[in-house]
C-alpha positions in Angstrom: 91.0 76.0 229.6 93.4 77.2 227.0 91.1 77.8 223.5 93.0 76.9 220.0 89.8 77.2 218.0 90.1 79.0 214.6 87.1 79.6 212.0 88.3 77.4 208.9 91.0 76.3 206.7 91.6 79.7 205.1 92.3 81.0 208.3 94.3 77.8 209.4 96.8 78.6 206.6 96.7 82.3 206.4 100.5 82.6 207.1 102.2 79.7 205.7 104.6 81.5 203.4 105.7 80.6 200.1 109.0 78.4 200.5 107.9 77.1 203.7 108.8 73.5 205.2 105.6 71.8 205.6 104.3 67.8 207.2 101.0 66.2 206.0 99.7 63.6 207.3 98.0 60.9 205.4 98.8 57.6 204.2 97.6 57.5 200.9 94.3 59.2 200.9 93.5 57.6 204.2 93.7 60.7 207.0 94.3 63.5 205.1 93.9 66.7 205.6 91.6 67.6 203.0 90.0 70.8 203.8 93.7 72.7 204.1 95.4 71.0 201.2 92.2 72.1 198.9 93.2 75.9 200.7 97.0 75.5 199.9 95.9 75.1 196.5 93.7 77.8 196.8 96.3 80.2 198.1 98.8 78.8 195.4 101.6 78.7 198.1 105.0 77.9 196.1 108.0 76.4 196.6 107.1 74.4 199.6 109.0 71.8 201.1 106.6 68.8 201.8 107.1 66.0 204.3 104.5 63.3 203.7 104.7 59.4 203.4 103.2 60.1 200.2 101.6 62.8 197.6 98.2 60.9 197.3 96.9 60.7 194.1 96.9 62.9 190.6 94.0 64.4 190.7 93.3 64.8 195.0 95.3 65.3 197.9 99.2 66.3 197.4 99.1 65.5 193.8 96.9 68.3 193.6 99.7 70.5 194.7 102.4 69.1 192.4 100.0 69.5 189.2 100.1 73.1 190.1 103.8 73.1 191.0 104.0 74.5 194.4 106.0 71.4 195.8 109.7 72.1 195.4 110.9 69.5 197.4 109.1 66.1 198.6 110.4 64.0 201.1 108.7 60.7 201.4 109.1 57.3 201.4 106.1 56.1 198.7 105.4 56.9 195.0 103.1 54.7 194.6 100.6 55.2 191.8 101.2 58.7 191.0 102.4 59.3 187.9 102.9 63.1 187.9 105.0 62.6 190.9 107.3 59.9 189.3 107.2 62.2 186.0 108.5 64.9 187.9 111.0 62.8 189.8 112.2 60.7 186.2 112.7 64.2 184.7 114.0 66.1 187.4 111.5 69.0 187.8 111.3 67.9 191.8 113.5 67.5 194.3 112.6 64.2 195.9 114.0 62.2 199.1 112.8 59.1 199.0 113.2 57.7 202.6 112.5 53.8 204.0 108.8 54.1 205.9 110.2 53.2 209.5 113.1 55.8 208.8 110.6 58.4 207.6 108.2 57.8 211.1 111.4 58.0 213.5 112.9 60.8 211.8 109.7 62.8 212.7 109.3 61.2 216.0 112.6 62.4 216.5 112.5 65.6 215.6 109.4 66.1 218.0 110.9 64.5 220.9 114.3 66.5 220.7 116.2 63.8 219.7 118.8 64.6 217.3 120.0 61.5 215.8 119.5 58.1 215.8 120.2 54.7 214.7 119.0 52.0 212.5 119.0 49.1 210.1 117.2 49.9 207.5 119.2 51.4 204.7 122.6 49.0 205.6 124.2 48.9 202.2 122.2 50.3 200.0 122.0 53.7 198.2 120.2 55.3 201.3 123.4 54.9 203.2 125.7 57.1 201.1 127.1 59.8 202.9 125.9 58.8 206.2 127.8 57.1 209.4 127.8 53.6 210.0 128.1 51.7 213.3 128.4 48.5 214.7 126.1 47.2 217.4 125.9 43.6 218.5 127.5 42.4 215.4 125.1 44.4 213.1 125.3 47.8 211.2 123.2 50.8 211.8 122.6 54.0 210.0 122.5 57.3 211.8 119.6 59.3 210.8 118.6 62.5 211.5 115.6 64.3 213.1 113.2 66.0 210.7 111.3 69.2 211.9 109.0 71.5 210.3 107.5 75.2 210.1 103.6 73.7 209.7 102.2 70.3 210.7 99.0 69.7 209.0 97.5 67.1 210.6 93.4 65.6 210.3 91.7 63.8 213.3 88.0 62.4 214.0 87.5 64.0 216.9 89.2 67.2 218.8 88.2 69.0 221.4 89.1 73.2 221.7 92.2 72.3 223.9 93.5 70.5 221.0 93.4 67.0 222.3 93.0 64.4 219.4 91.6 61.2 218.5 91.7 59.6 215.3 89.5 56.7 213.8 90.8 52.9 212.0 94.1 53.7 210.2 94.1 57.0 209.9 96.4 57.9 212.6 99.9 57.0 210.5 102.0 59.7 210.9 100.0 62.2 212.5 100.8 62.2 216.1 104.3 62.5 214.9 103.9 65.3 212.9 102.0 66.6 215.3 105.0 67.3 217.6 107.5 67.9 215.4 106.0 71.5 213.5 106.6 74.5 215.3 102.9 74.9 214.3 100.7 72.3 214.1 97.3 72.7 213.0 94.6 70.1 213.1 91.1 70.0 211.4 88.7 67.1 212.8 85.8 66.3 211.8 83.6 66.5 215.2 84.5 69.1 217.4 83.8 69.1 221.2 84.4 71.2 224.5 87.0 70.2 226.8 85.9 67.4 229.5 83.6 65.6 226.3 86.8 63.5 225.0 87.7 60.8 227.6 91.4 61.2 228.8 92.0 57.5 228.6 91.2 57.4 225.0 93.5 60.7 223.9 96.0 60.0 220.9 97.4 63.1 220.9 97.2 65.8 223.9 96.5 69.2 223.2 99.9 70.4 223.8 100.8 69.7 220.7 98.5 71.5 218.6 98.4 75.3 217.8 95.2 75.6 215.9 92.1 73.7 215.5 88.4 73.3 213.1 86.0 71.6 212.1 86.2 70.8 208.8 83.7 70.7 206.2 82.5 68.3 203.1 85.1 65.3 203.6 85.0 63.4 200.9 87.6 60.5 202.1 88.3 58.8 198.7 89.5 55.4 198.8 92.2 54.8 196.8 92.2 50.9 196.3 88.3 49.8 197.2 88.5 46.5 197.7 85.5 44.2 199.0 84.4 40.4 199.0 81.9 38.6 198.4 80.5 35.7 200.8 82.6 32.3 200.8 85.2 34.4 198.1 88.3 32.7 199.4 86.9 29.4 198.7 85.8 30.5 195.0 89.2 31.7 194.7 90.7 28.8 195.8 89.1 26.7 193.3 89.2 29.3 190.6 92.2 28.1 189.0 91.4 24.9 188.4 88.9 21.9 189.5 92.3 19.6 190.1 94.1 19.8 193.2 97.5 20.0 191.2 97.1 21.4 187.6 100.4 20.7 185.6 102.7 23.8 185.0 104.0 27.2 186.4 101.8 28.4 188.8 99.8 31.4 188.8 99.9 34.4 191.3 96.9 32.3 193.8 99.2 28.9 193.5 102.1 31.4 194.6 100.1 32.5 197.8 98.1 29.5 198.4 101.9 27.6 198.4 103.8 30.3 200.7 100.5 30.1 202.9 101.6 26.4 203.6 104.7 28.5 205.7 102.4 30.6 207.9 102.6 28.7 211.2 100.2 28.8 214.6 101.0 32.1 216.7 103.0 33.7 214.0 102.5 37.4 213.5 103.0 38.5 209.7 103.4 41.3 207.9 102.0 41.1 204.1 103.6 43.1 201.2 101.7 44.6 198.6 100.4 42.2 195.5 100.6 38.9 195.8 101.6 38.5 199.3 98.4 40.1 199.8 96.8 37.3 198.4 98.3 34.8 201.0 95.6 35.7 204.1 93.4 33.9 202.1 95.1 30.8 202.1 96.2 30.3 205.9 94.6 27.1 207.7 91.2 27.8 210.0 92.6 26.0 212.4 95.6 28.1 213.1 95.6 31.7 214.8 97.7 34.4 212.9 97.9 38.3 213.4 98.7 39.9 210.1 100.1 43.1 210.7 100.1 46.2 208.2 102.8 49.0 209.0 100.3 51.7 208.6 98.7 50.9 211.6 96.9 48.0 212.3 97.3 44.3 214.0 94.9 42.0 213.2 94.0 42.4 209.6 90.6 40.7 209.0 88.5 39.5 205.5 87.9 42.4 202.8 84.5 44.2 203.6 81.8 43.9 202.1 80.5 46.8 199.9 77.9 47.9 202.2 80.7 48.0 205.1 83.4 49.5 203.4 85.1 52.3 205.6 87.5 54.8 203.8 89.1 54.6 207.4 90.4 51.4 207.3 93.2 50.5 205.1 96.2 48.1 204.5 99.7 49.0 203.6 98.5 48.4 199.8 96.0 51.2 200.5 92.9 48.9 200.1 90.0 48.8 202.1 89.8 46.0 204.8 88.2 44.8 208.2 89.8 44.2 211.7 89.6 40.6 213.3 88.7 40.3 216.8 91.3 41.3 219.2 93.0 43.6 216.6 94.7 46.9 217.7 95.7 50.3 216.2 98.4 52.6 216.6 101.0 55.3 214.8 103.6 54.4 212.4 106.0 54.7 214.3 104.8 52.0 216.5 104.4 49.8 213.6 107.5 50.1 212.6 109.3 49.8 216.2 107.4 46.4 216.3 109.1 45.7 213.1 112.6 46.8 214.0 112.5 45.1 217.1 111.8 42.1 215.6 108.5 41.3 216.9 107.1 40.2 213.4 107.8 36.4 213.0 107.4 36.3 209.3 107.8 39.0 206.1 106.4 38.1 203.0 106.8 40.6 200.2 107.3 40.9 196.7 110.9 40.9 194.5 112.1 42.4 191.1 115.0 40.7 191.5 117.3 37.9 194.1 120.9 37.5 194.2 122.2 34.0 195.2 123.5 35.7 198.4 119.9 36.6 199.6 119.9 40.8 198.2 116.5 41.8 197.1 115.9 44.8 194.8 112.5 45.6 194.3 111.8 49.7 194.6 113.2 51.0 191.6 114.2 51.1 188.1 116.8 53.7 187.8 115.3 55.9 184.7 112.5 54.3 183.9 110.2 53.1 186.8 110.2 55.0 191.3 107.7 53.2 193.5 109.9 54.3 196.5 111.3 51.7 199.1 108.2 52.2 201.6 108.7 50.3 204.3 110.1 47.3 202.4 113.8 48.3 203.5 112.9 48.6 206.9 111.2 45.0 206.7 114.4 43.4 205.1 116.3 44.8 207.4 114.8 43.5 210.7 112.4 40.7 209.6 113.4 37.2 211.6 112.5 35.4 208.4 111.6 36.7 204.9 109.9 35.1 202.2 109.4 36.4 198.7 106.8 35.7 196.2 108.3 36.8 192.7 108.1 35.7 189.2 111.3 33.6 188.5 111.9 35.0 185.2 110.5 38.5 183.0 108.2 38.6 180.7 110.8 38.7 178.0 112.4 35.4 179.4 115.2 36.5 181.4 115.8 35.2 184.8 115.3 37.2 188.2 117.1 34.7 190.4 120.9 36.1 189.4 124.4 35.9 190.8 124.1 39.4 192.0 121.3 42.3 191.6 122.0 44.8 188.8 118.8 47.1 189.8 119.5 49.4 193.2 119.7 46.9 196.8 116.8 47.1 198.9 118.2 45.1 201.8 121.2 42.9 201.5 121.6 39.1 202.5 117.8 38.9 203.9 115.7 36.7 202.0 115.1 33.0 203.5 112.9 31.4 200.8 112.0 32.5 197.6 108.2 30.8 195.9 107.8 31.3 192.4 105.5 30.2 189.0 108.7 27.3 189.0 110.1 26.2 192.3 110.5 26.6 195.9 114.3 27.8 196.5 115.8 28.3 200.3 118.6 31.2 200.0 121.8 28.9 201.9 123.6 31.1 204.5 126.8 30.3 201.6 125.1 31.4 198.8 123.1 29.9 196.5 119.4 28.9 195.7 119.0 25.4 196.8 115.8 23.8 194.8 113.2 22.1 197.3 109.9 21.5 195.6 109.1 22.2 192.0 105.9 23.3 190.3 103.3 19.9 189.2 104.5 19.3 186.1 108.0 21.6 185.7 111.3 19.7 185.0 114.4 20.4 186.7 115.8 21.4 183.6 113.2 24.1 182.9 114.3 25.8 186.3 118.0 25.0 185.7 117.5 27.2 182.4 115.7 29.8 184.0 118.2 30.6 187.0 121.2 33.0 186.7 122.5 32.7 189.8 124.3 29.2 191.6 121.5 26.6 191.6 121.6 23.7 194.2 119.9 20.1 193.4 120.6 17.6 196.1 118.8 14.0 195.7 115.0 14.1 194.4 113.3 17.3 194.1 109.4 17.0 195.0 106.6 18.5 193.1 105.0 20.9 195.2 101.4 19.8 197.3 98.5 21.3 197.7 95.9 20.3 199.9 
């Protein structure tokens, strides 16, 4: 059997050379490869080119890199929390290609698989589309993307045996089978390493063709980035933490949000969650219904928070905290996550908004100048969701409304959102334009969401005050 075995990490990255175009595999801190990013720091290899969904945190993973600026150029799809890698972006030390999540997994796909273009929704008419060619298939527009390759993939598995056949563990597969194909190099440190014939074929992520070099790595200290854990019966406690009345009078807060849009979660449905308080929703939706949440890093079948003694820094959501698997859950890439999105196999979207036009545009990625959480895989959602449903605040904290005619912050998708649920009202997006009011918050006048609404509001007859059971 062909051996790819190397002694360490140092050796691993003996010959990447400064200015070289690397992939790192990782979402968040979840799957990283530790043990050669610590050596590229090491090393102090410079002007690098780094493909990665993300740059982890400050003070571990990528972030470690940028502090000591050896990343030239990153090309990602998620800022996220790090606030060295938005300084850098805001102030234009980095060069930075922010690119939608499904985009991001496909271009790498791509590039493994000899495929030199493609195309896809995501993107349609907003800034990512500048520059690029636009089609028309079945009455809907496409983007043509191209393949991304690289010098290095650096890729981390559970286990690997010396032909370089991988598996990985929970979530932590993301990218990495991707990346796997697409470096001209790829190496691949795992934590348990095993002679050939000890790994069963049937249960091989990625074969050993792919990989150049493997280790074993040492001293993994898998942070968690958002460590989040219940507590027994903490649904019900939250559900009656707001208030001992089934409808308390006035806006609602972020749980009445959830617990409301919860009410639209139907028997069957598989749903993907945004970050915040979408998040919150799973712990509103009926016991007597059966729903697959879905997370595009990974994973069908979201289950409860852990608790803290079964927390598992290999098993995240797309929020990048810490969660369980239900029964008859399932794990995969993310690029299969993403083709389940794009070919509309999701039934419902639920995600957060900065802003909503009257003609259904969300914006809710950046703030040109001031604020880059990148797009993730928001414009890819928005682009191919069935139906969308966004849980926003209807107006700032300085009083000005975020239901408008149009957007004035950059388009994440355009004429996508269905319903909109906010501290005020319950609006349906009509195909014409406009936010037609259905239900209000107990207790808020029409007038109050008249005055708080930009963009074309629509009364028809008697509105209801929302119902909570």
């Amino acid at each position: 059997m062909i051996n790819k075995v190397i002694k360490d990490a140092q050796q691993a990255v003996a010959d990447i050379p400064n200015g070289a175009t690397i992939m790192l595999g990782g979402f968040g801190l979840c799957g990283i490869p530790e043990n050669c990013i610590a050596e590229l720091v090491n090393k102090k290899i410079n002007k690098l080119t780094c493909i990665s969904n993300n740059a982890g945190v400050d003070d571990f993973g990528i972030g470690l890199m940028l502090q000591n600026r050896q990343v030239k150029k990153m090309i990602s799809s998620y800022v996220g929390e790090n606030k060295e890698f938005e300084r850098q972006l805001l102030s234009g030390e980095l060069e930075v290609e922010l690119i939608p999540q499904g985009t991001l997994a496909e271009r790498i796909r791509a590039g493994g698989a000899g495929i030199p273009a493609f195309f896809t929704p995501a993107g349609v008419g907003t800034e990512v589309a500048e520059g690029k060619e636009v089609r028309t298939f079945d009455d809907k527009k496409y983007l043509m993307e191209s393949w991304l390759k690289a010098d290095f993939s650096i890729i981390k598995a559970w286990k690997g045996d010396t032909s370089g056949n991988l598996i990985f563990k929970g979530t932590t597969r993301n990218f990495s089978p991707m990346m796997a194909a697409a470096g001209k190099i790829c190496i691949a440190e795992v934590e348990e390493l095993v002679e050939p014939g000890e790994l069963d074929p049937n249960a091989i992520h990625v074969p050993g063709i792919y990989v150049q070099r493997i280790f074993k790595g040492k001293n993994y200290e898998k942070r968690i980035e958002q460590k989040t854990i219940t507590e027994t019966n903490l649904a019900e406690k939250s559900k009656n933490s707001f208030s001992d009345k089934k409808n308390p009078q006035g806006p609602l807060d972020k749980n009445r949000i959830a617990q409301r849009i919860a009410q639209e979660v139907k028997d069957g449905y598989y749903v993907n969650l945004g970050i915040g308080i979408p998040t919150l929703v799973a712990n509103y939706i009926p016991s007597d219904i059966n729903v697959m949440l879905q997370s595009e890093n990974g994973l069908l079948g979201i289950g409860p928070f852990p608790t803290n003694e079964n927390v598992d820094a290999d098993m995240i959501n797309a929020g990048k905290q810490t969660v369980t698997m239900q029964a008859g859950s399932s794990l995969f890439s993310s690029a299969e996550s993403f083709a389940m999105i794009r070919g509309e196999h999701v039934n419902l979207t639920i995600l957060g908004a900065m802003e909503v036009s009257e003609n259904g545009d969300i914006a809710n990625w950046k703030i040109p100048g001031k604020m880059v959480k990148g797009m993730g895989g928001a414009m890819d959602l928005v682009a191919s969701a069935k139906n969308i449903i966004v849980a926003m605040q209807h107006v700032s904290k300085d009083g000005k409304s975020k239901l408008l005619k149009n957007c004035s912050l950059p388009i994440t998708g355009i004429s996508c959102v269905k319903k909109i649920v906010t501290e005020l009202a319950v609006l349906e997006v009509l195909p014409g334009g406009g936010f037609k009011l259905l239900e209000r918050a107990p207790g808020v006048s029409i007038e109050e969401i008249k005055n708080a609404t930009e963009g074309k509001l629509i009364i028809e007859g008697e509105i209801p005050e929302m119902i909570f059971l």
